[in-house]
FIVO-283895 format. One line per 4 residues: number of its first residue (from 1); their letters; for each residue x, y, z of C-alpha. Coordinates in steps of 0.25 Angstrom, whole numbers. Layout:
% residues N
NUM) a) X:Y:Z  ...
//
This chain:
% residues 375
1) xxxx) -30:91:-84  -28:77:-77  -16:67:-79  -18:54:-85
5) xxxx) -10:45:-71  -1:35:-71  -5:22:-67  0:20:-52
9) xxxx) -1:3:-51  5:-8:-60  -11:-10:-60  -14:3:-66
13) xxxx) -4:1:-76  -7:-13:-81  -22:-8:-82  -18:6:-90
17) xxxx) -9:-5:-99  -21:-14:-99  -28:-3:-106  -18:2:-116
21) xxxx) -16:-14:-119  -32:-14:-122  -30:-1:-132  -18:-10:-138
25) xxxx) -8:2:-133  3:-9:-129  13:-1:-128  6:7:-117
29) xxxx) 0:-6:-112  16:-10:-110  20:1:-104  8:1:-94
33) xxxx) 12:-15:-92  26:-9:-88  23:1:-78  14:-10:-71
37) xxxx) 25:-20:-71  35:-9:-65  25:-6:-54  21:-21:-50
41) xxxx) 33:-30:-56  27:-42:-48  14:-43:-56  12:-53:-65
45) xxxx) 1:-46:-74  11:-34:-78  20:-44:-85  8:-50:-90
49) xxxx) 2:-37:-97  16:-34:-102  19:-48:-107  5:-47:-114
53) xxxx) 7:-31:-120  22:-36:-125  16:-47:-132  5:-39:-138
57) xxxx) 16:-29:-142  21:-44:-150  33:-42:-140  34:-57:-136
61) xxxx) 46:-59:-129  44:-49:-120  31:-53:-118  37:-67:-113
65) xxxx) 44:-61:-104  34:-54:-98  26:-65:-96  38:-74:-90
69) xxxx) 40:-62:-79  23:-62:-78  27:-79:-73  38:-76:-64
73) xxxx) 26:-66:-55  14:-77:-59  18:-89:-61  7:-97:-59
77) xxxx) -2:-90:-72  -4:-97:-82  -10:-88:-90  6:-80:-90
81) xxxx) 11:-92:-94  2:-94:-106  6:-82:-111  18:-84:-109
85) xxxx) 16:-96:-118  9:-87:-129  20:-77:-129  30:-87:-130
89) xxxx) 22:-96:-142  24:-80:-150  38:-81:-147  39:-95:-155
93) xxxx) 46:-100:-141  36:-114:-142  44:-120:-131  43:-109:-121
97) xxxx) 29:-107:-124  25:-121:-122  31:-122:-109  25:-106:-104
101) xxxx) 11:-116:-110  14:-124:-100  16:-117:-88  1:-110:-91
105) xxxx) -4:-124:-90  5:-130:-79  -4:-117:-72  -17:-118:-79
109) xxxx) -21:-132:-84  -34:-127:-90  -24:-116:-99  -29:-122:-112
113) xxxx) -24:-109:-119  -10:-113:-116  -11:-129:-118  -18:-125:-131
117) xxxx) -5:-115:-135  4:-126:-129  -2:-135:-139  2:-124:-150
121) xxxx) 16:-123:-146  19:-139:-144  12:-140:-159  20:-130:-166
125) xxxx) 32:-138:-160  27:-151:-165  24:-158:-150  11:-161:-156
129) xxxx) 8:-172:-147  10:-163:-136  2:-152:-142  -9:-161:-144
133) xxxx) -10:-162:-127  -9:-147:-126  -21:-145:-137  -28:-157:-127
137) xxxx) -25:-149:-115  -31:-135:-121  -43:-142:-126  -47:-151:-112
141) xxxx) -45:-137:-105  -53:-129:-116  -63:-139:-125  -69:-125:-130
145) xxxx) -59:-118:-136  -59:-122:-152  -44:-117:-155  -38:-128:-146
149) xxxx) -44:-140:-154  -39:-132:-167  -26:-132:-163  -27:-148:-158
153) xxxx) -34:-153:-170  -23:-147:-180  -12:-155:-174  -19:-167:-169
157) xxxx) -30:-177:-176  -41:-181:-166  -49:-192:-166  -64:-192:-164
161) xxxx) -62:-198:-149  -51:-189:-147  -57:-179:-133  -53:-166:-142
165) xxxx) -62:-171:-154  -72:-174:-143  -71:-160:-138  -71:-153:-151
169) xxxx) -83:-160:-155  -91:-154:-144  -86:-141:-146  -90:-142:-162
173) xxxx) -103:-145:-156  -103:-132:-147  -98:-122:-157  -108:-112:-157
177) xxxx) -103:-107:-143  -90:-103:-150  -86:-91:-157  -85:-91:-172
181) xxxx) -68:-92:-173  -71:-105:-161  -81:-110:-170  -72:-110:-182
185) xxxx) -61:-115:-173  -70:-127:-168  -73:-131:-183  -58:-132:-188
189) xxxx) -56:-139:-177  -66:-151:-179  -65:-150:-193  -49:-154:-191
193) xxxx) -53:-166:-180  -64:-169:-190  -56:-172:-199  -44:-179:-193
197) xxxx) -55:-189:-190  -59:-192:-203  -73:-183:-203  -68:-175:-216
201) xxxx) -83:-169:-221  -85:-165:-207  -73:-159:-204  -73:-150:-218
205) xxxx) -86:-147:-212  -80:-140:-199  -69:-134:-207  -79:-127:-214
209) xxxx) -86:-122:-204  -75:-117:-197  -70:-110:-210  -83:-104:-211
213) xxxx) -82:-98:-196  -67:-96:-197  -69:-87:-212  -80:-78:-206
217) xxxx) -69:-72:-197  -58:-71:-207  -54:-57:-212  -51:-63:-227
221) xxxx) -57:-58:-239  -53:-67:-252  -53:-57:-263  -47:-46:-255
225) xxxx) -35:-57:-253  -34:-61:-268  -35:-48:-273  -24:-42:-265
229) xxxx) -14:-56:-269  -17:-53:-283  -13:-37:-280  -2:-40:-271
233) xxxx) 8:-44:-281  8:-30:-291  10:-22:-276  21:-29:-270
237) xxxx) 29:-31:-282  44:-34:-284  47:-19:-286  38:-16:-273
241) xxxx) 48:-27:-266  61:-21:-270  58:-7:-266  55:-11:-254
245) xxxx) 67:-18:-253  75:-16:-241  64:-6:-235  63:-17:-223
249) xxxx) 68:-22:-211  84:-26:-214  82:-41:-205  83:-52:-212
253) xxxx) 80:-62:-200  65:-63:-202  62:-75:-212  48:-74:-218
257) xxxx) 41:-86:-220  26:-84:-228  19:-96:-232  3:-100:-232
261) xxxx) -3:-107:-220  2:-121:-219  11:-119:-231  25:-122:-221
265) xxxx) 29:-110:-215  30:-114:-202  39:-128:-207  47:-116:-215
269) xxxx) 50:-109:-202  53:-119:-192  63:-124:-205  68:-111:-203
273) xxxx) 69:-110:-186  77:-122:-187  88:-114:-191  96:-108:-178
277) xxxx) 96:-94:-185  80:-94:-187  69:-95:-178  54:-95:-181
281) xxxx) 46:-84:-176  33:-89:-181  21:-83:-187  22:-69:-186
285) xxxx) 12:-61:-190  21:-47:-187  26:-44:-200  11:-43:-205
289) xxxx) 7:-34:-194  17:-24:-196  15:-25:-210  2:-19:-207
293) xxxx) 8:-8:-199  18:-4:-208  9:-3:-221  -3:5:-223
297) xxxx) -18:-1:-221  -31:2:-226  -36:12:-216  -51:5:-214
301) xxxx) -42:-10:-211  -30:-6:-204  -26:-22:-204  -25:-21:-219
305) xxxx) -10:-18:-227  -14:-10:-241  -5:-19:-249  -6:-7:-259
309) xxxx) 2:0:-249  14:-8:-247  19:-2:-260  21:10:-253
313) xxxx) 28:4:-239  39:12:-237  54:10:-230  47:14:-217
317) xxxx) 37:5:-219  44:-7:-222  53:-6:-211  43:-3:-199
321) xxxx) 38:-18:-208  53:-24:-207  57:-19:-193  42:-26:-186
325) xxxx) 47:-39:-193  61:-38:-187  56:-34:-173  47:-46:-174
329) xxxx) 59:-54:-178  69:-49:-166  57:-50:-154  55:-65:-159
333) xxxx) 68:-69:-160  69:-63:-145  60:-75:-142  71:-86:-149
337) xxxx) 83:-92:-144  94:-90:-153  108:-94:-157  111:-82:-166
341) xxxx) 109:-67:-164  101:-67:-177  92:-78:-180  79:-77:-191
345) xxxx) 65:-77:-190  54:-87:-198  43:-76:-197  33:-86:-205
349) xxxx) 20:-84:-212  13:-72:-210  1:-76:-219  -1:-86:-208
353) xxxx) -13:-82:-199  -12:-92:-188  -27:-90:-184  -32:-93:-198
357) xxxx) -23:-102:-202  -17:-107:-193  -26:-112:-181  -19:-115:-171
361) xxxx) -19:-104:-162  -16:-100:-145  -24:-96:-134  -23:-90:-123
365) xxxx) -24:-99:-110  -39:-97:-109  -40:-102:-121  -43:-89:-129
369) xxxx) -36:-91:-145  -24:-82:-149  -21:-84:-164  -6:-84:-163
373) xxx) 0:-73:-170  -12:-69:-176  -10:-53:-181
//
């Protein structure tokens, strides 16, 4: 019987990490980064795989530093440095992430991934006008790629002369070259500078259309939905509530903000963060994906909670449920400043799926989407 060797080389490692990383071992994957690192500690890629495996594994922070120590052995990558950014931008640190942004362009000029995101990060912090150059500067580097005049044209009316009408026009012309999800991209896009013009019929028209493409790729069936509103209330019922009272997590730091798309939330928790003892963690789409862990599915849709079943969740149960929420809370208050040792997090609107819903969306610096926080 022969034994399995050990990798000899950081190389050897990183490509058996590589591996486990593909199978979605990331635990393995990390030790694998680890041992490569320990055996070549001057090569940028092993801070690279780690900082990439630790944000896989949603641990952010350390994933930040990870990149930052990948900088200090490659300074002139920009593609480090948009990562950076990206890491940063799930860590709700705007500011630093702008400037990591920055950086990948001050190296890469053509990064339209990363003015594109820029742009993401000065909107969000209301620098529109500045926002407005970044989506410009994604768009001149990248005139294919439909998210980019998505996001522009849902903070900026265009005028019919405007270069980036221009451009989206010609793309609208080329969109059977694109994907499907492009071509939906392409239509909500028009359809918004359509209308901003004054061309109402024609831009319902391209909304339409996109709908139409957008629908066919949307897991949703109606009557499943309804039926299980109208069932829900008998299931989760007072006397459901109160037995499971206390069964939790004992934290009372996270603050749960639930609200429909474009219903406030987000106004409800910046009110919040403006409070020295609160900070906004964002949308966060954690306590969904543990809820699916901890409660029993369907064996034939492994993604799908038996609502029917929660009646049942136990104290075990509820506090594997509790204690991932808290641990989401305590690794994102490791990316905040604060002035107290306890501050409180806005975890708002978990209904919210930002790729539906809320279309403005990252890439990466070639321009490939990443719907943020998407579960």
């Amino acid at each position: 019987m022969t034994k399995d060797l050990q990798p000899a080389t950081a190389s050897e490692w990183r490509v058996q990490g590589e591996a486990h990383a593909a199978r979605n071992e990331l635990d393995a994957a990390l030790h694998c980064f680890e041992a490569a690192r320990t055996l070549d500690p001057a090569d940028a890629a092993n801070y690279e795989r780690l900082a990439a495996t630790l944000s896989a594994l949603t641990r952010y922070a350390e994933a930040a530093e990870r990149y930052r120590e990948a900088i200090a052995r490659s300074p002139l990558n920009a593609d480090l440095y948009h990562a950076l950014g990206w890491t940063l931008e799930l860590l709700h640190q705007l500011e630093d992430a702008i400037a990591a942004y920055g950086e990948a362009v001050r190296r890469n000029p053509q990064a339209d991934g990363s003015h594109n995101n820029m742009g993401n990060c000065l909107q969000a912090l209301g620098r529109f006008d500045e926002a407005h150059e970044a989506y410009r500067r994604a768009i001149t580097g990248a005139p294919r790629v439909p998210l980019y005049y998505r996001n522009f044209v849902q903070t900026k009316r265009l005028s019919a002369d405007d270069p980036v009408f221009v451009s989206l026009q010609r793309l609208v012309a080329d969109t059977a070259s694109l994907s499907v999800a492009n071509q939906a991209e392409v239509h909500f896009a028009y359809g918004q500078a359509l209308s901003d013009v004054g061309r109402n019929d024609d831009s319902f028209d391209h909304q339409l259309k996109g709908n139409a493409l957008h629908r066919a790729g949307v897991r949703y069936n109606e009557a499943d939905s309804l039926g299980l509103f109208a069932h829900m209330p008998t299931l989760m019922n007072a006397e459901v509530l109160a037995a499971a009272r206390g069964l939790g997590d004992p934290s009372a730091a996270p603050v749960f903000i639930i609200g429909m798309p474009r219903s406030g939330s987000t106004l409800i928790e910046q009110v919040l963060a403006s409070h020295p003892q609160v900070f906004g963690a964002g949308e966060r789409t954690e306590f969904g994906e543990a809820l699916v862990t901890s409660i029993r599915r369907p064996p034939d849709d492994p993604l799908r909670i038996s609502i029917e079943a929660m009646q049942g969740v136990g104290a075990a149960q509820l506090s594997t449920l509790g204690g991932g929420l808290s641990a989401v809370h305590a690794q994102v208050a490791a990316g905040h400043s604060t002035r107290s040792e306890q501050r409180c997090a806005a975890l708002h609107s978990f209904h919210r799926q930002i790729s539906v819903q809320f279309h403005q969306r990252r890439a990466d610096s070639s321009g490939v989407a990443e719907c943020a926080l998407h579960p």
